[in-house]
N, C-alpha and C positions, 0 to 999 in steps of 0.2 A: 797724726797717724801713728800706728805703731805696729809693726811689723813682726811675724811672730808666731809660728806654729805653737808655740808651746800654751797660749790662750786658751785659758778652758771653762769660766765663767759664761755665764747666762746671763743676763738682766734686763728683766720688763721692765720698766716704768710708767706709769701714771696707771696700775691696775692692769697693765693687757698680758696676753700671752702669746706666746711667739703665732698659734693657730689663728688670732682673731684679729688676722690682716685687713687693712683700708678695701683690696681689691678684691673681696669676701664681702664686703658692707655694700648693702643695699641703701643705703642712707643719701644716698647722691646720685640722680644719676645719668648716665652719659658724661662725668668732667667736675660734676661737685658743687652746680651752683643754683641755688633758686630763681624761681623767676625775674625776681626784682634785680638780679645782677650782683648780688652780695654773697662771698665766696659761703660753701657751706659742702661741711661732708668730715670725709673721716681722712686721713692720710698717716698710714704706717711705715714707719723710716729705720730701716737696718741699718744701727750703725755700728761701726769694727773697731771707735776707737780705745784708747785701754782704761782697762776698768781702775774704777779708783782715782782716778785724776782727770786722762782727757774727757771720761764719758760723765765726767758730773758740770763739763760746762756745754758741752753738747746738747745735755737734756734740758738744761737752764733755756739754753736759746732756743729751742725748741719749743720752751715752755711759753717764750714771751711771743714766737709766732702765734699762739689763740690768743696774745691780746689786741695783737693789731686785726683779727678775721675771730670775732667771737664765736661764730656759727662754725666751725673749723676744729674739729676734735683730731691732733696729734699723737699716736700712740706710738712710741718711742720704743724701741729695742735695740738691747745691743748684745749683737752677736760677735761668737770669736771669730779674730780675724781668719783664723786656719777652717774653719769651719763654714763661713758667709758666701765663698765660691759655688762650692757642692750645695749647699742648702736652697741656692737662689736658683739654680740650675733644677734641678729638682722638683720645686715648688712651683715655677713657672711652666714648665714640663708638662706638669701633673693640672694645670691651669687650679689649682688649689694651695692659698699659701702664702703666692708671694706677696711681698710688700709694694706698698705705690712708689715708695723711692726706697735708693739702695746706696750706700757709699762705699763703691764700684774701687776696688786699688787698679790704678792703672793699665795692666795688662788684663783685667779682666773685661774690659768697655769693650774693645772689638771681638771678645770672643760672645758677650752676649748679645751683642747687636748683628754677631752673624747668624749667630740661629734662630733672631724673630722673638728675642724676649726684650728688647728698648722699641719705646716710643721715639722716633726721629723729633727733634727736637727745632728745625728752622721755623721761624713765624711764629713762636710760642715766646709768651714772657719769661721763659725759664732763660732763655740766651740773653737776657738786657745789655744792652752796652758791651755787646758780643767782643767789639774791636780791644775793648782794655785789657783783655787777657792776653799772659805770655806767651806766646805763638808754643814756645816749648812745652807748656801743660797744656793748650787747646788740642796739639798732636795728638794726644789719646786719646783725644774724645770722638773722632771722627773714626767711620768706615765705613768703603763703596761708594767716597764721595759724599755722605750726609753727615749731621748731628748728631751723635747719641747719649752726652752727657753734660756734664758742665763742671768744670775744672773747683776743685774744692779748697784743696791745698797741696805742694809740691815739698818735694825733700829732696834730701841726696845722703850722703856721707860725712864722717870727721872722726878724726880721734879723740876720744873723750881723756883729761886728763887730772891727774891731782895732782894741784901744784904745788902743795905740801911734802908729799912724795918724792915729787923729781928735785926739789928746794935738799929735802934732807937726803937724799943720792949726790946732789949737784951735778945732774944732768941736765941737758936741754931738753926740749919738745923733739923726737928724732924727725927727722925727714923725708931719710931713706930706710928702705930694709934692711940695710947694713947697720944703719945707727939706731935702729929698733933695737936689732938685738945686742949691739954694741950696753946699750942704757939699759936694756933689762935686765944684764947680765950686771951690770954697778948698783942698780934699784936691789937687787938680791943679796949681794955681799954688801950692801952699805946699810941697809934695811931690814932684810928678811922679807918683804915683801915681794908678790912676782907681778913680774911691768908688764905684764899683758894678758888678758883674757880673749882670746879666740871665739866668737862664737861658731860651733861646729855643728846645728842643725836646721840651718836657715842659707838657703842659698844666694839670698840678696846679700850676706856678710861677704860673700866671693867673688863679688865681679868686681869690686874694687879691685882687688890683686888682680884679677882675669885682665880689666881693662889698663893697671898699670905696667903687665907685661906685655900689651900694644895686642888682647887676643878679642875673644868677643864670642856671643852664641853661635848667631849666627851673619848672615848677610844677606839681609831679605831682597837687596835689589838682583845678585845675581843668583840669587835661590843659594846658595852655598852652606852649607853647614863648616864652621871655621872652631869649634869650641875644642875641639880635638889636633887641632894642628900644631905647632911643636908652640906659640903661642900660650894655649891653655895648657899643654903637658908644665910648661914652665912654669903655670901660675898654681897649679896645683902643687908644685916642688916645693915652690915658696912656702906657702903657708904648712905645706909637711916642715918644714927646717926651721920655722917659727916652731913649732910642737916636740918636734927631736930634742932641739937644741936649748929649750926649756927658755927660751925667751919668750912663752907665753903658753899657757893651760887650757887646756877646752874639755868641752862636754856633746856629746850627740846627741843627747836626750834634753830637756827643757833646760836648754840654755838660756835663753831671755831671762828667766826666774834666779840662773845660777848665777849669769854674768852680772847681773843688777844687784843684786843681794853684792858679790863680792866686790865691786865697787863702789859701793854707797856705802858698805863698811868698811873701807879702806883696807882690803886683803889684796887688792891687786890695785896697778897704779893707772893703768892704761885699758880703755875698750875702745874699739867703735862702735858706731851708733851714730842717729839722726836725729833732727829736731823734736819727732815725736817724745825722744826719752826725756830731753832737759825738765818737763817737769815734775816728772817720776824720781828722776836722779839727785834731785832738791830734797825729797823727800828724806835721803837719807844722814845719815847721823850728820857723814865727814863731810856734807855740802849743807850744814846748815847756817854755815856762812858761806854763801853762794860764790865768792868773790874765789872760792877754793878751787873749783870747779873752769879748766880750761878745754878748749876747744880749735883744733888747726886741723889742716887737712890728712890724710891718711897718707900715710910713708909709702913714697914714691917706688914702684919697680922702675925696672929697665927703661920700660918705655915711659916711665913720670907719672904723673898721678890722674887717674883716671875715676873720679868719679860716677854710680852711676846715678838715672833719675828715678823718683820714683813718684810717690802722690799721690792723689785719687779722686775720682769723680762725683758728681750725684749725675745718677742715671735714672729713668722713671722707666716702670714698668710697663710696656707694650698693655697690656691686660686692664690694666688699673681701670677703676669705675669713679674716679677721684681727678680724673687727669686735669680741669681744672685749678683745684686747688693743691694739687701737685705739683704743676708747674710755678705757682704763684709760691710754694716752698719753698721749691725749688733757688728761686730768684730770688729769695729772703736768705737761704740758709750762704749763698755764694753773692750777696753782697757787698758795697764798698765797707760798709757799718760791720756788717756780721763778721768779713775777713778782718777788720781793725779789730773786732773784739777776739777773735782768736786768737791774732796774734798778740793782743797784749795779755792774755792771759796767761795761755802755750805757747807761747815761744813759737808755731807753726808759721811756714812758709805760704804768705797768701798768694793766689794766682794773678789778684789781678796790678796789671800796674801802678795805676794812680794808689793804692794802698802803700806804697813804700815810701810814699813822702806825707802820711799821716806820721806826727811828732811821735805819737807812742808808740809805732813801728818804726822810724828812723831814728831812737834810740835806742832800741832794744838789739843787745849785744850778741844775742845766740843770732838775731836773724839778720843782724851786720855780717858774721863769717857764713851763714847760709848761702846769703844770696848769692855771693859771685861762686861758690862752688858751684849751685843750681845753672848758673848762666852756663857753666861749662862742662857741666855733664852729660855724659855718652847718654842718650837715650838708646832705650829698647825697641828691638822692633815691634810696631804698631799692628802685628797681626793677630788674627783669629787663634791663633793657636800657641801665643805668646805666654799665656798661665800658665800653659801644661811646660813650657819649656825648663821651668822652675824643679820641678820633682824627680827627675833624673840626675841633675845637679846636685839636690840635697841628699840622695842618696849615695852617690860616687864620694862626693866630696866629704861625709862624715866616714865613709870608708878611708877614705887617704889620709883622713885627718888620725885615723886612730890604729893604722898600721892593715889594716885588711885587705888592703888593696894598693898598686902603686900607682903613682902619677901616670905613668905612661897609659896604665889598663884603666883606671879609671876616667880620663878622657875620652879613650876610645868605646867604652862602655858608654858613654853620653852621648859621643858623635852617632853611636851606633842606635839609641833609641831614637834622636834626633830624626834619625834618613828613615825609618821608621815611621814617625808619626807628621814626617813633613815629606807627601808624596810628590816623587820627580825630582827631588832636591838632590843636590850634589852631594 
């Protein structure tokens, strides 16, 4: 997965065009399968992951589903991820558009399955061997009590690091925010390099610091909204005194694009980031001997290190005229096989269990320091209104980050759309 407003590519593959969706084809119908019981039909699959590396094995596997269901035409897209919420929303909306399956980031599952755009998914073969998944990614898939996706892949956080870098500073990995900026401030006088790239217009870079100073959005059990309370004031200070105090650089506008480029050319020595990036991050110059390329948890606040989670689903469209052979995709694309092949390919986090003791995921090093972060990260709350919670954050928070606003006023700026747009809530 890759995480990421600043996505702005397009890409059909196999010939289609974002308009000439599965659930538009008349080619199947009722579920996608001829009489004789052998799948058939058409099934178009939105996927968000990043262009240029995760989306070319994506469409690979994609490609090998029509050889095991020859009658089964796959038309592949892939949308930005900043852009695939609104689009599916829209098109589903409009009952014109959308796709038979969708790869759904986490907080979007319960918000489409509240307003009647997922197919419930119990008693379907899209759920197989329901019970192997991590209880912690199955969480997002449910709301109201039912099914509505199937867990694809899970992430979390890390510091991304070059060990060449902190070798010729002679510093450590830091651990805390103190030793953050302690090291960046030695990476700079020993180097000329700067230890840390901030990303500043993406609101999932935040909750790390939110949740390592013990804060959080919200608190769905007692309706509360908590992201404003001296908690977040605090975590927003933090990552202001990273940017002050010049132990680390950001940007409000396409940062993904900035922070990447400046790590992968060795201009900065430290980012965060998730598994999605490790194979992007390959790409560049100073990790083309990978062994360069380190990975520990994100420097602790007050309250220690808080991870959050993140990941995403396949969800099937309510609509679809494919639903058959949509769920039988479905069940292909989030298999034991298919997650082994991701993971040995991407470096991504598979959901389901028994995958972590296939050999080429129980050697692979990015998803050895993954996994026990993932085991203990803060999830989000699993509600309907859990997406929109994100946009308020990235607009406060790239204020605070670049002097336009203070910590104080921009929490309460947040807490304030929050009560807002989450009626009755504290």
């Amino acid at each position: 997965m890759r995480r990421g407003i600043a996505a702005t590519a397009l890409v059909a593959a196999l010939g289609v065009t974002l308009a000439a969706c599965g659930s538009d084809d008349g080619s199947a119908n009722g579920g996608g399968s001829k009489g004789s019981g052998e799948l058939a039909g058409t099934v178009t699959w939105w996927d968000t992951s990043t262009v240029g590396s995760e989306d070319k094995v994506f469409k690979k596997i994609a490609e090998d589903f029509t050889k095991k269901h020859p009658k089964v035409t796959v038309k592949y897209v892939n949308v930005p991820f900043g852009e695939a919420q609104n689009k599916f929303k829209n098109a589903a909306q409009s009952g014109s558009g959308a796709p038979d399956v969708i790869r759904s980031e986490v907080a979007w599952t319960p918000d489409f399955a509240s307003l009647g755009y997922l197919q419930p998914l119990e008693g379907t073969p899209a759920l197989k061997d329901e019970g192997d998944f991590l209880k912690q990614a199955a969480a997002s898939t449910k709301y109201d009590g039912k099914t509505y996706a199937v867990p694809q892949v899970i992430d979390s956080m890390g510091i991304f690091y070059n060990k060449k870098i902190l070798k010729d500073a002679g510093v450590e990995v830091p651990k805390t925010i103190a030793e953050l900026k302690t090291a960046s401030a030695t990476i700079k006088q020993k180097t000329g390099k700067t230890g840390m790239y901030l990303r500043g217009d993406d609101p999932y870079w935040f909750l790390s610091f939110l949740y390592g100073e013990g804060g959080d959005l919200v608190n769905a059990e007692s309706k509360t909204v908590t992201v404003d309370d001296a908690n977040g004031v605090k975590a927003l200070a933090t990552v202001k005194d990273l940017v002050d105090s010049k132990a680390a650089i950001t940007d409000a506008t396409n940062g993904w694009d900035n922070m990447q480029a400046a790590f992968k050319d060795g201009k900065v020595a430290m980012i965060i980031n998730g598994p999605w990036a490790v194979t992007d991050t390959f790409a560049g110059k100073e990790f083309a001997d990978k062994a360069n390329l380190g990975i520990a948890p994100v420097p602790a606040g007050s309250a220690g290190q808080g991870a959050p989670q993140g990941g995403h689903n396949l969800a099937i469209y309510a609509g679809s005229k494919n639903l058959d052979a949509s769920y039988a995709f479905t069940e292909y694309m989030t298999s034991v096989e298919t997650q082994t092949q991701i993971a040995k390919e991407l470096s991504l986090l598979p959901t389901r269990e028994s995958v972590y003791v296939k050999p080429d995921v129980a050697s692979n090093e990015m998803i050895g320091f993954f996994k026990p972060v993932v085991d203990k990260a803060v999830e989000r709350p699993w509600i309907p209104e859990g997406g929109s919670l994100f946009e308020p954050v990235k607009v406060e928070y790239a204020k605070v980050l670049t002097g336009q606003t203070t910590p104080e006023n921009g929490a309460k700026a947040i807490g304030d759309s929050y009560r807002k747009l989450l009626k009755d809530w504290k």
